[in-house]
Steps between C-alpha positions, in 0.01 A plus 500: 500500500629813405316801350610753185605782611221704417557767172554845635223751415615844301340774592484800294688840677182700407249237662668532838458834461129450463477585126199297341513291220393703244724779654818274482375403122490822370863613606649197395363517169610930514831393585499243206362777249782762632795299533830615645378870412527716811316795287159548738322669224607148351370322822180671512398416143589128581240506803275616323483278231567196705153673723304486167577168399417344848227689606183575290489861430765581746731797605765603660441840678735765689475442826688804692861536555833319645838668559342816245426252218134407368408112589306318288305172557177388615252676702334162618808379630681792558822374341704690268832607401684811468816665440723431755891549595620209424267435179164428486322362839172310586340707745185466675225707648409471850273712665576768206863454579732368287716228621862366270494144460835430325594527139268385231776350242600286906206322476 
């Protein structure tokens, strides 16, 4: 007797890089709110209200600096996203040190 293949899983960019759930929610629904706009005054507003619709009273926060430009994001998680280069980036705090994890609009 032969088996179905089985279905191949798909996993989220941001989960294997050890984003949480809630995390991966709330730039997915930024990203929704901002659109193609590469404007991170645009970006920031986005994450914020996508923050305040997911989480009860929550807020995004400046969280230091990447490349000379702010980074903004959660101070639980440490993820945020800043000015970068090539456009805005999700960057991530690690031991107070920021570290680039790609381009936001990528994900």
């Amino acid at each position: 007797m032969l088996l179905d293949e089985p279905t191949p899983l798909i996993v989220d960019p941001l989960e294997r890089l050890g984003f949480t759930r809630r995390d991966r929610a709330i730039l997915a629904l930024a990203r929704r709110h901002v659109g193609a706009s590469r404007d991170f005054g645009e970006a920031v507003r986005a994450l914020r209200a996508a923050t305040e619709a997911l989480i009860p009273a929550g807020r995004v926060y400046l969280l230091g600096q990447h490349a000379g430009a702010p980074i903004v994001g959660s101070i639980v998680s440490g993820v945020g996203i800043a000015h970068g280069a090539r456009g805005i980036e999700l960057v991530r705090l690690v031991h107070g040190e920021p570290v680039a994890l790609g381009e936001w609009s990528a994900r």
